[in-house]
gemmi code that builds the backbone of each chain (N, CA, C; Angstrom):
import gemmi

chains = {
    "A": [
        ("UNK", (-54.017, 66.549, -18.606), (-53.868, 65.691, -19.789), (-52.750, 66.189, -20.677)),
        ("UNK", (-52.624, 67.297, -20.610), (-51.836, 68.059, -21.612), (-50.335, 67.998, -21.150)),
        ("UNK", (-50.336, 68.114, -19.849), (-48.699, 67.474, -18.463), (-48.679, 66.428, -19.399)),
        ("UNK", (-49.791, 64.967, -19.201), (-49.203, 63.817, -19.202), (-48.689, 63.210, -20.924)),
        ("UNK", (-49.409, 63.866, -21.768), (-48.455, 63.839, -23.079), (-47.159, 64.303, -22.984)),
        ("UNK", (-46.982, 65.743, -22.782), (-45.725, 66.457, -22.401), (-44.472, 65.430, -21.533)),
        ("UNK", (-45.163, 64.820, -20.699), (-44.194, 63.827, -19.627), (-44.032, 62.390, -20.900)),
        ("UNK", (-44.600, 62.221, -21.629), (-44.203, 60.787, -22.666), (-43.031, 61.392, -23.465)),
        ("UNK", (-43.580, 62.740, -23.836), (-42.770, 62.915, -25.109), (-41.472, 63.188, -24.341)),
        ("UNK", (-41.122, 63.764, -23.293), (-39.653, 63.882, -22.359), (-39.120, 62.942, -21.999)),
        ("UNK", (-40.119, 61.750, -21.685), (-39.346, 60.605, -21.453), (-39.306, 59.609, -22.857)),
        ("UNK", (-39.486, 59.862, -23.898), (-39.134, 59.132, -24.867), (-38.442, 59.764, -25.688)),
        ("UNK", (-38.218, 61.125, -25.133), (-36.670, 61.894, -25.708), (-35.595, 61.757, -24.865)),
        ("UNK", (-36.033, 61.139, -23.131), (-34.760, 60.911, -22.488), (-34.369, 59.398, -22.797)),
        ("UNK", (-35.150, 58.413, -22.953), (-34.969, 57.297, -22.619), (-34.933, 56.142, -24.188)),
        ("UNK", (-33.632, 55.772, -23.980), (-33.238, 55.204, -25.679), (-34.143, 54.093, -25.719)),
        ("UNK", (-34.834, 54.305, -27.003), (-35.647, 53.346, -27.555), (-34.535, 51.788, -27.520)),
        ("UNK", (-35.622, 50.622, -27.121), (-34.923, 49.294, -27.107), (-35.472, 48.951, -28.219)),
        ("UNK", (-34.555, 47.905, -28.854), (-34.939, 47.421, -30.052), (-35.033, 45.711, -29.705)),
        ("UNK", (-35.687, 45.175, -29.393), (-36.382, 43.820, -29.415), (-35.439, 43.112, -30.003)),
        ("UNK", (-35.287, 43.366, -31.161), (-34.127, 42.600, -31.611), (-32.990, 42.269, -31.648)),
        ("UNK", (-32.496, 43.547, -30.727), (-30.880, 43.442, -30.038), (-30.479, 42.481, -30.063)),
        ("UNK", (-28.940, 42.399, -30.535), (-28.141, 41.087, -30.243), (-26.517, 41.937, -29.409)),
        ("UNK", (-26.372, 41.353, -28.758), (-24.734, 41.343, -28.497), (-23.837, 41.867, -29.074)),
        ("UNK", (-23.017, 42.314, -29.050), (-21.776, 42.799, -30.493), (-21.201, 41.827, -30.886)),
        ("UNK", (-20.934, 40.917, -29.774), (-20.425, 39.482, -30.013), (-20.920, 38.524, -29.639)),
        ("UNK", (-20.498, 37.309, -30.274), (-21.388, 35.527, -29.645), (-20.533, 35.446, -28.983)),
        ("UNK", (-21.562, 35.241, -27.654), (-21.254, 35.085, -26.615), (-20.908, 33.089, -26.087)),
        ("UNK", (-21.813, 33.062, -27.169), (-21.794, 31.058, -26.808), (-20.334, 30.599, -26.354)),
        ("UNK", (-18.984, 30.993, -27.394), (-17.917, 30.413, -27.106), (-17.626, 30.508, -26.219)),
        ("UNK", (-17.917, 31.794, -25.609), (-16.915, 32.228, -23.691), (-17.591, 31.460, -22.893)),
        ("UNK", (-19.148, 30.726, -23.340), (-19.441, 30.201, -21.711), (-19.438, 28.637, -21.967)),
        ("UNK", (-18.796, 28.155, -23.708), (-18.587, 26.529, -23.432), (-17.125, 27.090, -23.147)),
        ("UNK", (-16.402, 27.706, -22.940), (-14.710, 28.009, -22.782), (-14.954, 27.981, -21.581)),
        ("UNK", (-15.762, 28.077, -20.450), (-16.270, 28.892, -19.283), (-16.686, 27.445, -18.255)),
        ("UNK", (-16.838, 26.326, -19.276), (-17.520, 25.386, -18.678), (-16.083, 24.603, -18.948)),
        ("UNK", (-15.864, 24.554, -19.663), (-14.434, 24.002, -20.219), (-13.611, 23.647, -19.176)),
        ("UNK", (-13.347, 25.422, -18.565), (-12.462, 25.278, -17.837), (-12.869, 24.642, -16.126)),
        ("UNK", (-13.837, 25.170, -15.866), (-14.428, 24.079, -14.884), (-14.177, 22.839, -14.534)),
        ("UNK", (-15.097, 21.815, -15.885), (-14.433, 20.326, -16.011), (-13.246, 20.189, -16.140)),
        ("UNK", (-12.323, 20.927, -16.323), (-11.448, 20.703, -16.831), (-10.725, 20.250, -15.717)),
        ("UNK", (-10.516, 21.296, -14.863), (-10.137, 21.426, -13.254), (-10.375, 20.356, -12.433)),
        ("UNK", (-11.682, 19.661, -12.603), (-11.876, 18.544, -11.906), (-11.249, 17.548, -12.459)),
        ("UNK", (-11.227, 17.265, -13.757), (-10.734, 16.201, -14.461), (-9.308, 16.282, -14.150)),
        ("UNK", (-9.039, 16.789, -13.655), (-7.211, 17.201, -13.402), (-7.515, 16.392, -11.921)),
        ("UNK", (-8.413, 16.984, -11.079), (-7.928, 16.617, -9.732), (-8.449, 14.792, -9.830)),
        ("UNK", (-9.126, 14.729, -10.413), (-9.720, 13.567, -10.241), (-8.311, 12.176, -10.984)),
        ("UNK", (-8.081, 13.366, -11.684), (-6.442, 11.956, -12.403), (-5.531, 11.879, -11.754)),
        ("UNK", (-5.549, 13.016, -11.083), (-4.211, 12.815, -9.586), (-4.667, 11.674, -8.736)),
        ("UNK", (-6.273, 11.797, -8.432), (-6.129, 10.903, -7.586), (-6.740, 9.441, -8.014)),
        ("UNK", (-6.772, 9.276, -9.282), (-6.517, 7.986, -10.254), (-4.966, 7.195, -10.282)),
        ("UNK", (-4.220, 8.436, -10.124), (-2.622, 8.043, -10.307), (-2.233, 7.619, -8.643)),
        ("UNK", (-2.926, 7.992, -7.661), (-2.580, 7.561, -6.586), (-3.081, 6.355, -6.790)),
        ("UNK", (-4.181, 6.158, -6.895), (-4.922, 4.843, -6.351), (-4.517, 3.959, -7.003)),
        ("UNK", (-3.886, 4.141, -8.641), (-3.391, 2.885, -9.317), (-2.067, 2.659, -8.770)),
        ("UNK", (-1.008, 3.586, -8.411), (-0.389, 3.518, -7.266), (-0.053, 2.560, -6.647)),
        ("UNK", (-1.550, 2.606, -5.433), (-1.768, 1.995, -4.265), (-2.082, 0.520, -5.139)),
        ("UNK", (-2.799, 0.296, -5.636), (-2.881, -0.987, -6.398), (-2.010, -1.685, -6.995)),
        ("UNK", (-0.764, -0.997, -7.568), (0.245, -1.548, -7.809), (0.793, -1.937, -6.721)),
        ("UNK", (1.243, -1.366, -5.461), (1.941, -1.685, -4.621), (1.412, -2.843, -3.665)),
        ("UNK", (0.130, -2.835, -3.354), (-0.572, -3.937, -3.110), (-0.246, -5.225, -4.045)),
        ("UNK", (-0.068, -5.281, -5.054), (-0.204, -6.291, -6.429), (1.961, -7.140, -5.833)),
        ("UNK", (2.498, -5.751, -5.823), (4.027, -5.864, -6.127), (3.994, -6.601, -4.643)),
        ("UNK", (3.576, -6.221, -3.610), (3.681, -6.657, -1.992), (3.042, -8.439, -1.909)),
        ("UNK", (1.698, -8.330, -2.884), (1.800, -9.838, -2.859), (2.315, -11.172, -3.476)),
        ("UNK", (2.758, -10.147, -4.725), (3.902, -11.119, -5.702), (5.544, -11.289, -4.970)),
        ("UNK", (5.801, -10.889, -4.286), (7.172, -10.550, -3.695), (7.199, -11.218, -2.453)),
        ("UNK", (5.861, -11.114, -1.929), (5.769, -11.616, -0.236), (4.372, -12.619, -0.226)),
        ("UNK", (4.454, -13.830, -0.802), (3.143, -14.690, -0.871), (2.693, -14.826, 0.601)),
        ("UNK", (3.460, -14.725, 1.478), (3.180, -15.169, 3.022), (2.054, -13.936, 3.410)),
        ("UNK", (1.974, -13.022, 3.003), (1.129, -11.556, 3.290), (-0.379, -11.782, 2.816)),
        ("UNK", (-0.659, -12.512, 1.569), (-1.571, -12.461, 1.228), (-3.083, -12.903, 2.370)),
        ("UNK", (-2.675, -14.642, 2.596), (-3.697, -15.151, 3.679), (-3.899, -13.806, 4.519)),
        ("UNK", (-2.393, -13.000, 4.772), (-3.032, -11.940, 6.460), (-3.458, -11.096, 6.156)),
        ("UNK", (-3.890, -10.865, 4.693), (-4.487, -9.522, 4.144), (-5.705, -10.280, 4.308)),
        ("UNK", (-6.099, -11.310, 3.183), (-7.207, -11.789, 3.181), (-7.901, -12.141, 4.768)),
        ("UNK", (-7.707, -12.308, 5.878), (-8.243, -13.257, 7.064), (-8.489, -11.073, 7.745)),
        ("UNK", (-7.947, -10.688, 6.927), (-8.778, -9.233, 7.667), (-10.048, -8.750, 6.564)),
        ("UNK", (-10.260, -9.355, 5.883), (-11.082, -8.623, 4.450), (-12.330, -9.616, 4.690)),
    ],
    "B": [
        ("UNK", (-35.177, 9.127, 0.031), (-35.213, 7.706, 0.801), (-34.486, 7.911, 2.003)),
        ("UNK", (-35.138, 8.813, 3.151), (-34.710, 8.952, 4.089), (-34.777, 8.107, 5.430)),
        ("UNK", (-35.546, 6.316, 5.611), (-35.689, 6.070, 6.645), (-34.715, 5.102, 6.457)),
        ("UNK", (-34.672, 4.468, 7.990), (-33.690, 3.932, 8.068), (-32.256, 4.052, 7.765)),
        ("UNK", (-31.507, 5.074, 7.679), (-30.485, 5.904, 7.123), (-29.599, 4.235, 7.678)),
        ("UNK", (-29.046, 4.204, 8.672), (-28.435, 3.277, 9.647), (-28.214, 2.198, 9.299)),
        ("UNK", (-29.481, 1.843, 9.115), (-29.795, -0.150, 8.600), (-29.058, 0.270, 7.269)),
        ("UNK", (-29.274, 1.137, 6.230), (-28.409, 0.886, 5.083), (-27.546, 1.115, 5.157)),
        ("UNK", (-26.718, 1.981, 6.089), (-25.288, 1.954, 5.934), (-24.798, 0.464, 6.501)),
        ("UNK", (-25.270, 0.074, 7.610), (-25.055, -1.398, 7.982), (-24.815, -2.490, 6.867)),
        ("UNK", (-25.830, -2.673, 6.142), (-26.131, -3.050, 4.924), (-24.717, -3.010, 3.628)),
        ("UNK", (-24.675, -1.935, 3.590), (-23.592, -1.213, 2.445), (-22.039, -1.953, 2.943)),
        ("UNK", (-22.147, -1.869, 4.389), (-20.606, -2.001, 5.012), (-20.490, -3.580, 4.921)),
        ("UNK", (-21.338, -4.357, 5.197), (-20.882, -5.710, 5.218), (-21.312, -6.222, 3.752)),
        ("UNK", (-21.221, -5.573, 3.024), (-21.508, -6.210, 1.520), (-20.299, -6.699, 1.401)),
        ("UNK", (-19.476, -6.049, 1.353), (-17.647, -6.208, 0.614), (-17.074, -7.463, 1.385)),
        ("UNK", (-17.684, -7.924, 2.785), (-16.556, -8.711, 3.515), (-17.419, -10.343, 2.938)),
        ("UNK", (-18.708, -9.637, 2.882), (-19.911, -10.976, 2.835), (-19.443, -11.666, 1.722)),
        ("UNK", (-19.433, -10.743, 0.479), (-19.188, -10.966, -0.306), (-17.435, -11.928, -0.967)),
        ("UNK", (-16.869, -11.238, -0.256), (-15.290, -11.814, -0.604), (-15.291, -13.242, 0.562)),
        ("UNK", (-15.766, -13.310, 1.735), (-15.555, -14.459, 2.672), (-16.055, -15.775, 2.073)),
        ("UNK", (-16.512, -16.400, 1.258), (-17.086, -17.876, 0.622), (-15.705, -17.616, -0.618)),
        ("UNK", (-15.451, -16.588, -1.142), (-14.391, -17.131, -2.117), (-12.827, -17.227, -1.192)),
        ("UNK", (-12.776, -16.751, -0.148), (-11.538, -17.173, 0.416), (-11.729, -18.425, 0.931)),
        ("UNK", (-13.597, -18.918, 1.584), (-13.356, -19.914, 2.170), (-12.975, -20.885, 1.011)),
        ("UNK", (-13.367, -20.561, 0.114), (-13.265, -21.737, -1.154), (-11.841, -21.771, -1.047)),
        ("UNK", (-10.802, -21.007, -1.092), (-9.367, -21.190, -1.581), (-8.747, -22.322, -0.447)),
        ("UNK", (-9.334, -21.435, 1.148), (-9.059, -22.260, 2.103), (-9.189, -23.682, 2.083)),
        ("UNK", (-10.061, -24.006, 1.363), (-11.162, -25.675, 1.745), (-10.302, -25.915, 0.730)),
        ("UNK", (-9.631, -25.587, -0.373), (-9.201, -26.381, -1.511), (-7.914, -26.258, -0.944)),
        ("UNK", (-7.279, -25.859, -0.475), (-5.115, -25.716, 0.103), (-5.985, -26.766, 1.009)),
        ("UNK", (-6.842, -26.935, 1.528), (-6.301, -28.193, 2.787), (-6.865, -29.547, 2.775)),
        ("UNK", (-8.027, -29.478, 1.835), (-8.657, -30.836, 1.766), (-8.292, -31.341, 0.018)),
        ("UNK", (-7.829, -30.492, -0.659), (-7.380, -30.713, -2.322), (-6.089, -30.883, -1.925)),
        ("UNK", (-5.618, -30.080, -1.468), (-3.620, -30.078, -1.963), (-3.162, -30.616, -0.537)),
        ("UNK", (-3.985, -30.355, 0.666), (-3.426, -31.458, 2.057), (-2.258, -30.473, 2.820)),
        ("UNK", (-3.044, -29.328, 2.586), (-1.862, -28.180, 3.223), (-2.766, -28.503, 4.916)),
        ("UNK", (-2.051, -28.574, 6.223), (-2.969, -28.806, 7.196), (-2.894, -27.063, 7.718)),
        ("UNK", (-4.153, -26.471, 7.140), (-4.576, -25.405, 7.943), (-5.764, -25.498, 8.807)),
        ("UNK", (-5.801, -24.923, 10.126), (-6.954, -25.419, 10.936), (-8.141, -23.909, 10.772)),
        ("UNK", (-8.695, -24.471, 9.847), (-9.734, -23.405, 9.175), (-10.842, -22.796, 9.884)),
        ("UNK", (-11.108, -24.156, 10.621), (-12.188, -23.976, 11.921), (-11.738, -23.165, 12.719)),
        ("UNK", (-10.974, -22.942, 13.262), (-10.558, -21.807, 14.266), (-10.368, -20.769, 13.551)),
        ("UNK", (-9.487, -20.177, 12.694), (-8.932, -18.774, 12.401), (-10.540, -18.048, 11.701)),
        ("UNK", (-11.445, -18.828, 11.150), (-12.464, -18.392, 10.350), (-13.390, -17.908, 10.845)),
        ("UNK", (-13.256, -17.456, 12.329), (-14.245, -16.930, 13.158), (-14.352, -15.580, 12.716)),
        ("UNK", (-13.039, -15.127, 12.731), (-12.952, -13.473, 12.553), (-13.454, -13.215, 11.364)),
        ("UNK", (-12.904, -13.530, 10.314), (-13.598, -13.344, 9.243), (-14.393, -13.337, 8.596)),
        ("UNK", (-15.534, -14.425, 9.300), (-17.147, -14.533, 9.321), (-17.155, -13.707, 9.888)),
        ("UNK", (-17.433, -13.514, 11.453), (-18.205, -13.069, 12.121), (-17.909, -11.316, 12.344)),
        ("UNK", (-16.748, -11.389, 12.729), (-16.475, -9.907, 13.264), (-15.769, -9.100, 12.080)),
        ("UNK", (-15.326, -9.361, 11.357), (-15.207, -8.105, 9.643), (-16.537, -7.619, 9.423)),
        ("UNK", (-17.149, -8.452, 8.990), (-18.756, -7.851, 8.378), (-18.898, -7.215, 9.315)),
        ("UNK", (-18.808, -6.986, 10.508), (-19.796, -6.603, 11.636), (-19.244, -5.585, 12.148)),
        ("UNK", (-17.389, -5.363, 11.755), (-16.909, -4.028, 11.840), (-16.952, -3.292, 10.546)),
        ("UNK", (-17.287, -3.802, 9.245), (-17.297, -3.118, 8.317), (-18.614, -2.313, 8.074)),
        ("UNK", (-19.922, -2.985, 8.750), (-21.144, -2.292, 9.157), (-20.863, -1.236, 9.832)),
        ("UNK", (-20.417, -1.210, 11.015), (-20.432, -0.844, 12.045), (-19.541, 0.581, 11.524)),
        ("UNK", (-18.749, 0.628, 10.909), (-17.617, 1.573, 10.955), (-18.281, 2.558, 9.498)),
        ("UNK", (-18.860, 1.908, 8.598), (-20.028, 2.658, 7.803), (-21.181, 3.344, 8.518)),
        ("UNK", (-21.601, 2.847, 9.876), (-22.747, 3.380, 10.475), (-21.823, 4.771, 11.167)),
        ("UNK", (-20.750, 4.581, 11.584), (-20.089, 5.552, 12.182), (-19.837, 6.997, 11.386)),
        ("UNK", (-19.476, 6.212, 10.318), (-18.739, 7.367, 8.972), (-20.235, 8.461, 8.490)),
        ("UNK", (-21.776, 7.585, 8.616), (-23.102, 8.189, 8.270), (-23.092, 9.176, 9.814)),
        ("UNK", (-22.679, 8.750, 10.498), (-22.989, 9.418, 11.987), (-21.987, 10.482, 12.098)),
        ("UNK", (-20.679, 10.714, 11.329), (-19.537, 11.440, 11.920), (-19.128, 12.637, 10.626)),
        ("UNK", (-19.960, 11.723, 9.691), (-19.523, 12.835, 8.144), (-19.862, 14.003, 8.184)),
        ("UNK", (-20.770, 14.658, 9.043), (-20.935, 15.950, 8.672), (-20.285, 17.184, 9.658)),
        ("UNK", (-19.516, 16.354, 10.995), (-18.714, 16.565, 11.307), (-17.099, 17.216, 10.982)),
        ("UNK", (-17.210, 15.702, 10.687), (-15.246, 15.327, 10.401), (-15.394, 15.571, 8.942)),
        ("UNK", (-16.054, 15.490, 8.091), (-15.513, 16.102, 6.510), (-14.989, 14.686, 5.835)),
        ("UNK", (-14.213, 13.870, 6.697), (-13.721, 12.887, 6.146), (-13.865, 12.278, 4.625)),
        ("UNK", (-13.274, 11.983, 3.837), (-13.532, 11.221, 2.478), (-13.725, 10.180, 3.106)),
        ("UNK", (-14.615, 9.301, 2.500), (-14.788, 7.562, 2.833), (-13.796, 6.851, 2.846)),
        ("UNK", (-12.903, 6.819, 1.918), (-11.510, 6.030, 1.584), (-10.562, 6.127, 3.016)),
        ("UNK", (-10.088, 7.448, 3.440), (-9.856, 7.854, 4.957), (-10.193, 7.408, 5.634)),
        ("UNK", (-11.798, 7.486, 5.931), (-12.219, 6.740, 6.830), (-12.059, 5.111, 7.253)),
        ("UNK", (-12.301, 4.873, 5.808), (-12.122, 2.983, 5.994), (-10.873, 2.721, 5.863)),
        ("UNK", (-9.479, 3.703, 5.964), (-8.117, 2.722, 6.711), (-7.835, 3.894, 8.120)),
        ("UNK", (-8.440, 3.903, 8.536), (-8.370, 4.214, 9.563), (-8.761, 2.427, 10.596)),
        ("UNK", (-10.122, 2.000, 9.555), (-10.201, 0.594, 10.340), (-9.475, -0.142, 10.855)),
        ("UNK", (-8.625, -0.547, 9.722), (-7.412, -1.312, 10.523), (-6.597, -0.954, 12.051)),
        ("UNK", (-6.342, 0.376, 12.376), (-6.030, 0.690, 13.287), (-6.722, -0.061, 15.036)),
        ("UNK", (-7.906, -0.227, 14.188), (-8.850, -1.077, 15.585), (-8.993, -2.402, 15.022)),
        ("UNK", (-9.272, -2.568, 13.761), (-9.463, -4.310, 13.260), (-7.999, -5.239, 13.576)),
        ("UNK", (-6.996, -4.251, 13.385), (-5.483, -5.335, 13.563), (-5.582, -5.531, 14.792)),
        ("UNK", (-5.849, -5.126, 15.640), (-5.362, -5.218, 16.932), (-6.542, -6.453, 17.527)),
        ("UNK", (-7.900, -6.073, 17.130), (-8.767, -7.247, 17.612), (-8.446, -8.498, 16.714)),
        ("UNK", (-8.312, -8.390, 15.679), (-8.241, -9.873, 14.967), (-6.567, -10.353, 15.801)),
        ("UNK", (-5.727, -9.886, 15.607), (-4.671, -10.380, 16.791), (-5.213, -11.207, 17.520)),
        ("UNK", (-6.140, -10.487, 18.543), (-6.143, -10.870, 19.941), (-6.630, -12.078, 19.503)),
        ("UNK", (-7.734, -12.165, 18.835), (-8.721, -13.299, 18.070), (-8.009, -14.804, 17.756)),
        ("UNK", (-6.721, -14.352, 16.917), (-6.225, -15.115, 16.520), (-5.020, -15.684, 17.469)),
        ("UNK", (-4.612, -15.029, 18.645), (-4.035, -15.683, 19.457), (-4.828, -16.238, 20.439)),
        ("UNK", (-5.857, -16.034, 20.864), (-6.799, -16.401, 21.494), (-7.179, -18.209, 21.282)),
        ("UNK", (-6.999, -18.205, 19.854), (-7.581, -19.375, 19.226), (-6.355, -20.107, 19.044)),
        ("UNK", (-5.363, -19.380, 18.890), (-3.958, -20.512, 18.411), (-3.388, -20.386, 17.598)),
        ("UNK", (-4.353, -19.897, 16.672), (-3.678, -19.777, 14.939), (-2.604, -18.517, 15.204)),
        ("UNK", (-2.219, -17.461, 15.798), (-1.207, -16.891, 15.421), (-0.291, -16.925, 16.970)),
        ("UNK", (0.772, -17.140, 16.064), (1.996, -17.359, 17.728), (2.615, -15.697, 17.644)),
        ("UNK", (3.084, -15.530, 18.725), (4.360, -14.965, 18.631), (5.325, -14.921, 18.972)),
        ("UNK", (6.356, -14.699, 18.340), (7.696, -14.927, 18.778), (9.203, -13.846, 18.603)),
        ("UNK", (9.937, -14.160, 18.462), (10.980, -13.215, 18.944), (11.493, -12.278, 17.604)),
        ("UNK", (10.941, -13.379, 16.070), (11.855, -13.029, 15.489), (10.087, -12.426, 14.291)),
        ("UNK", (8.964, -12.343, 14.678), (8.347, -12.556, 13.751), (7.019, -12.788, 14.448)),
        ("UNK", (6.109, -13.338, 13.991), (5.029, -13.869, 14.059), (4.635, -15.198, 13.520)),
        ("UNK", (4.169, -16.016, 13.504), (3.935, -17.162, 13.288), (2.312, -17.266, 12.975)),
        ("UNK", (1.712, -17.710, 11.570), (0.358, -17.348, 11.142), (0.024, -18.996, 10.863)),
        ("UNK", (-1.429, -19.545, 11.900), (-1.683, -20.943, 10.945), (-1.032, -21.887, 11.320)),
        ("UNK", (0.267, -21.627, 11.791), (1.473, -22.358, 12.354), (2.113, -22.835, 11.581)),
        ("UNK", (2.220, -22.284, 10.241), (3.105, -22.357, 8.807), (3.540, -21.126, 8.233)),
        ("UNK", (3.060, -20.182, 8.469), (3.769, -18.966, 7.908), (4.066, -18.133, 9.049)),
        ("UNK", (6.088, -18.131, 8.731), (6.409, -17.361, 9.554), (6.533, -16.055, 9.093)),
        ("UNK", (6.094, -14.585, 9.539), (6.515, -12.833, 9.015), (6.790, -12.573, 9.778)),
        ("UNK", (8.321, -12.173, 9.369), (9.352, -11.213, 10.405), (8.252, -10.064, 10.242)),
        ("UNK", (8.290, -9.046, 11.961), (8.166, -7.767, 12.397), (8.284, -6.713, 10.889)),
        ("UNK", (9.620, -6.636, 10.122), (9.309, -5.669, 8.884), (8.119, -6.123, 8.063)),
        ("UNK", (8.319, -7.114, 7.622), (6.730, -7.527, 6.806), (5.557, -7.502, 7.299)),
        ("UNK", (5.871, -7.329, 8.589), (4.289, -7.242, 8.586), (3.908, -6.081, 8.650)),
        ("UNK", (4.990, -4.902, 8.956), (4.536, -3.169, 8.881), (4.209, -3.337, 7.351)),
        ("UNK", (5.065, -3.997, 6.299), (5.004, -3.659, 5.240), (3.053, -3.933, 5.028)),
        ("UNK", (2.675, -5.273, 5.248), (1.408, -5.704, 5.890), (0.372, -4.896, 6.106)),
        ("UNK", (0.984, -4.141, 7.151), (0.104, -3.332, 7.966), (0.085, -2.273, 6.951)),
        ("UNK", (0.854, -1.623, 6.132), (0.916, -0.111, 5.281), (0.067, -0.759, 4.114)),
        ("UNK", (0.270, -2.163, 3.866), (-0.630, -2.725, 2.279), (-2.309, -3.032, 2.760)),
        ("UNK", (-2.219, -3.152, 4.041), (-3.972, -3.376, 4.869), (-4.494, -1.871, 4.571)),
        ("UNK", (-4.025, -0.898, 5.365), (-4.511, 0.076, 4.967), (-4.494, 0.527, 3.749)),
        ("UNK", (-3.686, 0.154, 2.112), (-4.189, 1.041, 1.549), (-4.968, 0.224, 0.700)),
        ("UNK", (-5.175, -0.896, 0.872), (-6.207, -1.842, 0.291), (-7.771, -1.764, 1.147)),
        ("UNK", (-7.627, -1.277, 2.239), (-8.803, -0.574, 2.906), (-9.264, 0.664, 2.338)),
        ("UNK", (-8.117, 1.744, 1.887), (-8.776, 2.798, 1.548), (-9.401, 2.746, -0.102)),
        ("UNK", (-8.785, 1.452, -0.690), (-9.395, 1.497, -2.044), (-10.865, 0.975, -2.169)),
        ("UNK", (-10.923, -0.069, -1.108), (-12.046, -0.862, -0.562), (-12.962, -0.070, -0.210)),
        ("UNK", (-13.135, 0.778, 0.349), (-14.132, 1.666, 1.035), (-14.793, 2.866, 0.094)),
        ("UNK", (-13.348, 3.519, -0.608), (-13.625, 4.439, -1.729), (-14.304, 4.298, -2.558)),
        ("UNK", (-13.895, 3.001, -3.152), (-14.851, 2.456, -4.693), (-15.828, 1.996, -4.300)),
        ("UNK", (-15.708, 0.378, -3.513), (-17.047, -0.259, -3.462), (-17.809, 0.318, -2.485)),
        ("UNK", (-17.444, 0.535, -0.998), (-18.135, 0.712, -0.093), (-19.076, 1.901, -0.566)),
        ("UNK", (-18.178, 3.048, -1.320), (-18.404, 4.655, -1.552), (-19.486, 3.984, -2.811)),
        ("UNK", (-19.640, 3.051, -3.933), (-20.121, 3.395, -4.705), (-21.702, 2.291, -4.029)),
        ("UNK", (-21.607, 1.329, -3.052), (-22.694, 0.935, -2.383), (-23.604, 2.328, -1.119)),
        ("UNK", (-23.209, 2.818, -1.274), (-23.430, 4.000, -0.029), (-24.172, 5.037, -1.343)),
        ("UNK", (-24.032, 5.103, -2.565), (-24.201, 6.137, -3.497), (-25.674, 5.395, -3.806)),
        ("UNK", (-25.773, 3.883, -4.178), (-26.412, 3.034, -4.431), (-27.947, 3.028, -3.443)),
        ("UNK", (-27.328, 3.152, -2.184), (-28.521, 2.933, -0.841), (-29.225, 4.379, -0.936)),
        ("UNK", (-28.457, 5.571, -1.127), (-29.081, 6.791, -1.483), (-28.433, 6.900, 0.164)),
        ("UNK", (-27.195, 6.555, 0.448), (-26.674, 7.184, 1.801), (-25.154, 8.140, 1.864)),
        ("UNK", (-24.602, 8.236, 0.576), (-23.413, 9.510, 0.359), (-24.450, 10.761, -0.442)),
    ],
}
model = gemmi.Model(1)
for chain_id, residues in chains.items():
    chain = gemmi.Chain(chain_id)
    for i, (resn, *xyz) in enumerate(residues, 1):
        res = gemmi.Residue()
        res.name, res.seqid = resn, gemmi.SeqId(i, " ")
        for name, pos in zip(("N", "CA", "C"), xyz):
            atom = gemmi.Atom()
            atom.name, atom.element = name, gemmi.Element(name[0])
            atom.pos, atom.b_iso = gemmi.Position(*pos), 0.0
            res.add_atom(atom)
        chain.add_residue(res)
    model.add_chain(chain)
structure = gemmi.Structure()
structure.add_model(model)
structure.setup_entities()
């Protein structure tokens, strides 16, 4: 009995008291909406590239049937 | 919603052709019985009823069968169609009459003549009006069935 006091008091002279209330040194919140940020962000990039293609492709479709009316029926009779 | 995976992609693929074929027939029926343009509607309108929907099913059932494969984006996949749809609607349409060919061009209906360049141009505007077709609607009916 007399060991197992002896063994508390050594380990609560080795081992740093936690304080429950701990906080961070710093807020952390900003780094992980900055963190998410950059994520969406990345997609929203790839996703406008391929917005800029496809309006693109829609223009050129649009310009091909204003320019060439004869194309349209042979687009349409495949659709 | 895992049964029938198949039947809904079937489903998903012939929405887009089902859907657009009564407003072309409408344009058709009005150029020839309103304005007296003589197109012979009865013949060329086979393909477009019958065998679009039925490759646009068909090539959605493929894309559910091959995606985890090939990786493919949907949009990819559906102009790749044309590669097999031009060549059968051709045959289709010479078969029936409506498209001639000739030396300098093609002959569509037996009123519209497209020189050989226009119709690559044709052929490059099929496919990328396929890949927008497939991407958006097909891709956002396939999201819809609970099959992307």
């Amino acid at each position: 009995m007399n060991d197992e006091v002896r063994m508390k008091k050594l380990l609560k002279q080795a081992v740093r008291p936690v304080d429950v209330r701990a906080e961070p040194a710093r807020d952390l919140w900003p780094a992980v909406l900055r963190r998410i940020d950059q994520d969406t962000g990345t997609d929203a990039s790839v996703q406008s590239g391929w917005l800029w293609l496809d309006g693109a492709l829609l223009a050129g479709l649009v310009v091909l049937g204003v320019s060439f009316p004869t194309t349209i029926p042979l687009l349409l009779y495949y659709l | 919603m895992k049964i029938h995976p198949y039947l809904r992609a079937y489903v998903a693929g012939i929405f887009m052709p089902t859907l657009v074929l009564p407003l072309i027939l409408t344009g058709y029926i009005t150029l020839r019985f309103v304005i007296g343009v003589q197109v012979p509607i009865e013949r060329f309108v086979i393909f477009p009823m019958a065998v679009v929907p039925f490759l646009f099913g068909l090539w959605n059932m493929v894309y559910l069968a091959t995606h985890d494969h090939t990786h493919l984006p949907l949009g990819v996949h559906g102009a790749i169609l044309p590669f097999f749809g031009a060549p059968i609607g051709a045959l289709v349409a010479s078969c029936l009459g409506v498209l001639q060919i000739r030396g300098d061009g093609i002959l569509w209906f037996q009123v519209l003549h497209i020189p050989y360049a226009l119709l690559v141009c044709a052929f490059l505007a099929a496919l990328a009006g396929y890949y927008l077709v497939w991407k958006y609607i097909v891709g956002f009916l396939n999201r819809v069935l609970g099959i992307a």
